[in-house]
C-alpha positions in Angstrom: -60.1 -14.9 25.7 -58.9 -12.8 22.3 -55.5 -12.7 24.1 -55.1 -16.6 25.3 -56.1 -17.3 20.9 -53.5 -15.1 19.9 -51.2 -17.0 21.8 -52.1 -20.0 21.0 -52.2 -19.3 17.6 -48.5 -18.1 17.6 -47.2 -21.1 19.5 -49.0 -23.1 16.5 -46.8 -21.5 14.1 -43.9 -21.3 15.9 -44.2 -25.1 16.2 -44.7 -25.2 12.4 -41.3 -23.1 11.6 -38.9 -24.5 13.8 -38.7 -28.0 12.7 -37.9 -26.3 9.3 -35.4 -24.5 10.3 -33.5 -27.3 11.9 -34.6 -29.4 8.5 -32.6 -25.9 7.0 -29.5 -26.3 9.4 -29.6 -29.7 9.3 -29.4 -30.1 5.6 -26.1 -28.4 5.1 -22.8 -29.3 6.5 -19.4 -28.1 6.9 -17.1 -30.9 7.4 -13.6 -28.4 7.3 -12.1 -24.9 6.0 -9.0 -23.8 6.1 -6.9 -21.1 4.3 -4.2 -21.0 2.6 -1.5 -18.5 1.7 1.9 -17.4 -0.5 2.4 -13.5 0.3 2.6 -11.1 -2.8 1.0 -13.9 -4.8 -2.6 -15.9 -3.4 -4.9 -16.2 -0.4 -6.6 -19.4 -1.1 -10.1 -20.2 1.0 -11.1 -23.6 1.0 -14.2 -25.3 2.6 -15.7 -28.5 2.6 -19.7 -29.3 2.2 -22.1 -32.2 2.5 -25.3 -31.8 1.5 -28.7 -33.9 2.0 -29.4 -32.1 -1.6 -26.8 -30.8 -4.0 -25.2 -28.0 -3.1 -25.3 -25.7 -5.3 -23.5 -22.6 -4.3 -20.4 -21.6 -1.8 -20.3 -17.8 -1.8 -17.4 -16.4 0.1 -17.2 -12.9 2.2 -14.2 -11.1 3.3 -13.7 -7.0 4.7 -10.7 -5.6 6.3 -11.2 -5.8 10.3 -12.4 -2.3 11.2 -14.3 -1.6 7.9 -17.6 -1.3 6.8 -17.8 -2.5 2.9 -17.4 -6.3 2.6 -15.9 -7.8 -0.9 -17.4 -11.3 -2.2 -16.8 -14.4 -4.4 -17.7 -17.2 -5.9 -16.4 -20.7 -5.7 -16.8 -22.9 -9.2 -17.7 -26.3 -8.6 -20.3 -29.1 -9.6 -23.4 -29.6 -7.7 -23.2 -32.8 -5.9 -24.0 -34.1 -2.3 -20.0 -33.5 -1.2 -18.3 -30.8 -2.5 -14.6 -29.5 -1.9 -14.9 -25.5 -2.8 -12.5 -22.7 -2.9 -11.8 -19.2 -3.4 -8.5 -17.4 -4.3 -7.7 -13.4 -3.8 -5.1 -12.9 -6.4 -2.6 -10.7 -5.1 -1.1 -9.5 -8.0 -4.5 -8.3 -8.8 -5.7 -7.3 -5.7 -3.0 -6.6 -3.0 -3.1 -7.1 0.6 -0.1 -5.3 2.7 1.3 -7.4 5.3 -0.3 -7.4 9.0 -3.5 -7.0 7.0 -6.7 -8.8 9.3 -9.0 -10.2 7.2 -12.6 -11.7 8.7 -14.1 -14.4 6.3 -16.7 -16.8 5.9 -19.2 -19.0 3.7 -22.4 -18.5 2.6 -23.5 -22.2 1.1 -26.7 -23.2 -0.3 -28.1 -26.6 -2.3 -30.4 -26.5 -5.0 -33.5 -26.4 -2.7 -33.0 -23.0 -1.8 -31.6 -23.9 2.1 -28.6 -22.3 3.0 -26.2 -22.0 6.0 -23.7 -19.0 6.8 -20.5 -19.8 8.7 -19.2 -18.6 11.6 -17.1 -15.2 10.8 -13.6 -16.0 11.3 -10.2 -13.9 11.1 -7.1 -14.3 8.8 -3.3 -12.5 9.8 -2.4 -12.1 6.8 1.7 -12.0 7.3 4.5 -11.7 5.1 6.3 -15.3 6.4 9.4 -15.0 4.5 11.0 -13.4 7.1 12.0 -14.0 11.1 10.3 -11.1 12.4 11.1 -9.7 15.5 8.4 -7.8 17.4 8.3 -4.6 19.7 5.0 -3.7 20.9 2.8 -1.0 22.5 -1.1 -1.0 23.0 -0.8 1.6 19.8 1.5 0.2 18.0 3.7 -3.3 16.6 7.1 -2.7 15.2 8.4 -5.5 12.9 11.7 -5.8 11.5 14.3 -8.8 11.0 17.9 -7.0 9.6 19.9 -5.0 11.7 19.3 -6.4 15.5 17.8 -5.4 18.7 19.3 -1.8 18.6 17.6 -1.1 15.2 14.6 -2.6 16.2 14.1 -0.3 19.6 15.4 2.9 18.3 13.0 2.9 15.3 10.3 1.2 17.8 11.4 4.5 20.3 10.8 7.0 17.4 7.5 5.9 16.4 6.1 5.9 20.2 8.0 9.4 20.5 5.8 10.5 17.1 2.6 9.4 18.6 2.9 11.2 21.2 4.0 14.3 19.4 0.7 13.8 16.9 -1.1 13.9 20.2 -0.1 16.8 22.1 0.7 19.0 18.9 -3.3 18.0 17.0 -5.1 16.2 19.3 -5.7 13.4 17.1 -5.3 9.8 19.1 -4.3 6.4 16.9 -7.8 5.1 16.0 -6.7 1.3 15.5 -3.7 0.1 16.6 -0.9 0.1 14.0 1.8 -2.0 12.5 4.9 -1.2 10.9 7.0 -3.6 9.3 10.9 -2.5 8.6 12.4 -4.6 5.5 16.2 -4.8 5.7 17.0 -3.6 2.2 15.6 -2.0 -1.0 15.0 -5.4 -2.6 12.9 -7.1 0.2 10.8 -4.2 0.2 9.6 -4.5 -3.5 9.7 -8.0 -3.2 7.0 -7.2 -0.8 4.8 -4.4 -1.8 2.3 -4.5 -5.1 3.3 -5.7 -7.8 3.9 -2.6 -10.8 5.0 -0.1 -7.6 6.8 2.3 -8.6 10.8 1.1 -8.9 11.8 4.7 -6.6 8.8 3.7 -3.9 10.8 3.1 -0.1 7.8 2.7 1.9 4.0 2.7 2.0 1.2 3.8 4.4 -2.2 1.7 4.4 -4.6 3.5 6.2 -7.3 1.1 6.2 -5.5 -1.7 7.2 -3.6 0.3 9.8 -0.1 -0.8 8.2 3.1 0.9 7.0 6.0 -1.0 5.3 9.6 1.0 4.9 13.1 -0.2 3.5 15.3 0.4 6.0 19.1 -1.0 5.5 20.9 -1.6 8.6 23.2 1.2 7.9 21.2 3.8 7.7 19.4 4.4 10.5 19.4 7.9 10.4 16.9 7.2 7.3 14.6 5.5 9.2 14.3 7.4 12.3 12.8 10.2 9.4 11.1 7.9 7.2 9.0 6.1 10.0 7.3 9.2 11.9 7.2 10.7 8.3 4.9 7.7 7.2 3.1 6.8 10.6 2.0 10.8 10.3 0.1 10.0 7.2 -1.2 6.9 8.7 -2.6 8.1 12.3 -4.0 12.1 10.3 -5.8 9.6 7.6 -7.3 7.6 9.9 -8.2 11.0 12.1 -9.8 12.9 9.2 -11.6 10.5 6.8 -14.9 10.9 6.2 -17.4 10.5 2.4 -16.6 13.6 1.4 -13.3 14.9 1.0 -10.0 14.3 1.5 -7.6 17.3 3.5 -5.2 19.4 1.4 -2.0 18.0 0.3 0.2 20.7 1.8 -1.4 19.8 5.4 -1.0 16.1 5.2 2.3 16.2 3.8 2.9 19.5 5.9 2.3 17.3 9.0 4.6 14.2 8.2 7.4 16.7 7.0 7.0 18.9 10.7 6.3 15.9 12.9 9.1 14.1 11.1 11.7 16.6 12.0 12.2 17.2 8.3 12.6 20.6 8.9 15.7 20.6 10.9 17.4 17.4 9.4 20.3 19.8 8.0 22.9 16.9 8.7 20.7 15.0 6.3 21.8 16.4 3.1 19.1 19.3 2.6 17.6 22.3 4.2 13.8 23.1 4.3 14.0 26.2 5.9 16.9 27.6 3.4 14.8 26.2 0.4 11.7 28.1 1.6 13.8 31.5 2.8 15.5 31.6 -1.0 12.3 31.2 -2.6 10.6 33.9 -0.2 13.2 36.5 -1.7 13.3 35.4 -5.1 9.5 35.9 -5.1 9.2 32.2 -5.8 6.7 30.7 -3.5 4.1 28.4 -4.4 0.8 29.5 -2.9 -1.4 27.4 -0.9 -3.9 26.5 -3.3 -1.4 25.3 -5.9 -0.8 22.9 -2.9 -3.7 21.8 -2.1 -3.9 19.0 -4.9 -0.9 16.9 -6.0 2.7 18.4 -5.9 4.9 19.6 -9.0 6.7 17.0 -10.9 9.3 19.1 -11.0 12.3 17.8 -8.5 13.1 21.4 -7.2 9.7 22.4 -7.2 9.0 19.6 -5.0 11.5 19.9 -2.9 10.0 23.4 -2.2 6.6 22.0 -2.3 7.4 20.1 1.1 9.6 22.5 2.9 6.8 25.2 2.2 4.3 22.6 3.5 6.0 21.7 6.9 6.9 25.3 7.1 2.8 26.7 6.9 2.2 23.6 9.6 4.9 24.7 11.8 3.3 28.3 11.5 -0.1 27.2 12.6 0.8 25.4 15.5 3.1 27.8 16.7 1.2 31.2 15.8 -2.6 30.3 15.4 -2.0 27.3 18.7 -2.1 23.5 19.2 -6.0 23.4 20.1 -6.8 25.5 16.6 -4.9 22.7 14.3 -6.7 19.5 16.5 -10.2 21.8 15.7 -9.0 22.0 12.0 -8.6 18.1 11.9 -11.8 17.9 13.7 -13.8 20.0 11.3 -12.6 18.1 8.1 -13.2 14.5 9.9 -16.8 15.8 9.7 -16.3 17.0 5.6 -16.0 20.9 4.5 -14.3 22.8 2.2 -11.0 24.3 2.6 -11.8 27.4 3.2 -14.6 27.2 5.7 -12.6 24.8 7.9 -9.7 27.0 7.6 -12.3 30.2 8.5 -14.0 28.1 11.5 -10.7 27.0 13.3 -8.2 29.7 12.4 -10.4 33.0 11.6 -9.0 32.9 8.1 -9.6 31.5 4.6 -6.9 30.0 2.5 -5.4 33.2 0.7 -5.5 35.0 4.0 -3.4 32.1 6.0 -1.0 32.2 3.0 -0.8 36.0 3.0 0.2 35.8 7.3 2.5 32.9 6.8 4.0 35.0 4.0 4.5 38.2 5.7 6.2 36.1 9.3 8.8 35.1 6.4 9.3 39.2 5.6 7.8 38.0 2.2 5.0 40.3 0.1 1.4 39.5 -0.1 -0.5 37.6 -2.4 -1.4 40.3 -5.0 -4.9 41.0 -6.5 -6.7 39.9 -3.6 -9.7 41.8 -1.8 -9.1 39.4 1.6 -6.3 41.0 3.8 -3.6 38.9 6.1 -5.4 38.4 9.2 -2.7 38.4 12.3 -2.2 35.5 14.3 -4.3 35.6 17.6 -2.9 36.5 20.9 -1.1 39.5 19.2 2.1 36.8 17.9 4.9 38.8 16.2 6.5 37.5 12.7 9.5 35.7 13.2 11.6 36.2 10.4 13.5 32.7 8.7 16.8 32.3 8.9 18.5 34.3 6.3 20.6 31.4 4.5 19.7 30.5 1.3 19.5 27.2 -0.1 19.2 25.7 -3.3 17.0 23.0 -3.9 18.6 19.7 -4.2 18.2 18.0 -7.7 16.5 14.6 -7.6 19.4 11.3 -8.2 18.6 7.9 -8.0 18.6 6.5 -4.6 21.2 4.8 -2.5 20.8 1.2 -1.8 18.3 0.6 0.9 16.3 3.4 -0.3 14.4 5.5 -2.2 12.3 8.7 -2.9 8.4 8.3 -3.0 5.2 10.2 -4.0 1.3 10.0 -3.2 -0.8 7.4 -5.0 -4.7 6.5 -4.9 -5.6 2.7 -4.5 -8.2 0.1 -4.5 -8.6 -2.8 -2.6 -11.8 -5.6 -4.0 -14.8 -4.2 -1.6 -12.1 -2.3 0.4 -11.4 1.5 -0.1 -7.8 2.5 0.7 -5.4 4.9 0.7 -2.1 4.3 -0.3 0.5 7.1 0.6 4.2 7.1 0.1 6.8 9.1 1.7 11.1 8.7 2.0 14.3 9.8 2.9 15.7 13.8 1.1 19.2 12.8 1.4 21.3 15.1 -0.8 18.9 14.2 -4.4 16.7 12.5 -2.6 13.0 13.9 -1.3 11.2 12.5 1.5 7.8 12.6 -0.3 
């Protein structure tokens, strides 16, 4: 008897609330929406409303596919009973790369207090100035529109060829898939990235959005076939090791897109990382790991050494300490630690004692003042010694057309938290950064 009142209590006031929350559906409604775009300059949202009341707000909500924190606005307008509402993302303010997915939609509500949310829809946000052509993989999309077929495949070619490379050499696997878009020539590309970037920037990685643009000129292919793995490396490790609480040191990302670039043997490129690091090793001029941890000298031949030391130590670990300890290093700072005790958990040494073996398979002395000894690779692994050409570190000119140096730069999305990497060509003057 208790039971059979309960119920009929609840279907009482479930009959009670529905009819006003069809009254609430009802009330509100969305007669069209459609968006509206200029790349590099606006991403308009438009939507229109009638109301059995006034309608008195339209609140739009947009995230990046794939992430968690959502950005918001609100549309100006005059209550009435029809309303035409819109919302523009300024992109000289707040910059979307291309092949950025957006999902969007409405929050409206009249001045009784009833509202009604919209559908989530999605948004390609595309740079249309161009006739893309389009080479795809279930991990990847290569865009480009200068230079032809070849171009196209033999940078689409190198990137798959990276991918796997990232794989097999870290264990790390491409989270979301990626895009890449290829501009023809130096000017298209800054025609296309943020507005205030850098005049010297040749490319960007976005990890967020899962999107790297590079200047490649048809003539220089050579340059993209380094710059592309270079930049996809900072993409695919980013998305691999992010977490809330730190980000991993500078001379292991960069060390990573220099190696799995093949940075370190591009001598027919102008520059030699391997001479730049074995001079510095017997001039007693190496920088020690913890100096390149955070950002890199300013210094053009400090640089230079800064990423030839950095793809060096990477080689070292992969080669001397194994494949499976650098994909359990990644692992251990996707989860957030501090240098040193990831270093300690996945290779059985802290940051001065990796420097101090690296150092000594180079013939080079140890770190001085320091109570922690050079802990020999596992497996009993003999130093192999450099080769013995010097080098002298190329001094930074300004680029050839179709390309440029680049550096590492922090950015902001609205309600979006991203990365923004650079990275280029060293030909002779020029670092790959």
């Amino acid at each position: 008897m208790i039971v059979r009142r309960w119920i009929l209590l609840g279907l009482i006031v479930l009959s009670l609330v529905l009819p006003a929350v069809a009254a609430a559906q009802g009330s509100i409604r969305v007669t069209n929406q459609k968006v509206e775009t200029a790349f590099r300059d606006y991403i308009t949202f438009k939507i229109s409303v009638d109301g059995d009341s006034k309608i008195s707000s339209a609140r739009l909500f947009y995230s990046v596919t794939g992430q968690t924190a959502t950005a918001r606005g609100d549309a100006s307008f005059d209550p009435a009973t029809h309303v035409e509402a819109s919302f523009t993302i300024d992109q000289k303010k707040d910059y979307f790369p291309p092949g950025t997915e957006l999902q969007y939609w409405w929050r409206i509500t009249d001045e009784t207090g009833q509202s009604l949310q919209t559908d989530k829809q999605t948004l390609d946000y595309m740079d249309d100035r161009h006739p893309w052509q389009k080479l795809s993989s279930d991990r990847l999309t290569l865009y480009w529109y200068n230079g032809g077929k070849d171009l196209g495949q033999s940078l689409f070619d190198e990137a798959n060829k990276t991918l796997d490379q990232i794989e097999a050499d870290t264990g790390v696997k491409v989270k979301m898939p990626i895009k890449i878009f290829i501009y023809g020539n130096y000017n298209d590309l800054h025609d296309a990235i943020a507005v205030g970037s850098q005049e010297w920037t040749g490319g960007q990685a976005f990890t967020d959005q899962g999107s790297v643009v590079i200047g490649v000129s048809p003539d220089n292919l050579d340059y993209g076939l380094i710059a592309t793995p270079h930049e996809l490396t900072h993409l695919v490790i980013h998305q691999a090791t992010k977490n809330p609480f730190g980000d991993i040191p500078t001379w292991l990302d960069e060390g990573l897109a220099v190696y799995m670039s093949g940075e370190l043997d591009a001598s027919g490129m102008g520059y030699n990382d391997r001479g730049v690091v074995a001079a510095a090793a017997k001039d007693g001029e190496l920088m020690t790991l913890q100096t390149l941890s955070s950002s890199f000298p300013a210094d053009p031949n400090q640089t230079t050494l800064a990423y030839a030391e950095s793809g060096v130590v990477v080689e070292f670990i992969i080669k001397h300490y194994g494949k499976d300890a650098m994909a359990k290093l990644l692992d251990i700072f996707s989860q957030g630690s501090t240098y040193d005790d990831a270093l300690k958990q996945a290779l059985g040494v802290d940051m001065r004692g990796l420097d101090n073996a690296w150092r000594q398979s180079l013939g080079a002395p140890p770190l001085q003042n320091t109570a922690a000894q050079a802990t020999p690779p596992p497996g009993g692994a003999q130093a192999t010694p450099a080769p013995a050409a010097p080098a002298t570190a190329p001094t930074a000119a300004p680029a050839a057309t179709g390309q440029s140096p680049l550096c590492c730069l922090g950015g902001s999305l609205p309600g979006v938290a991203v990365l923004v990497l650079f990275g280029l060509l060293r030909t002779r003057g020029v670092r790959i950064e």
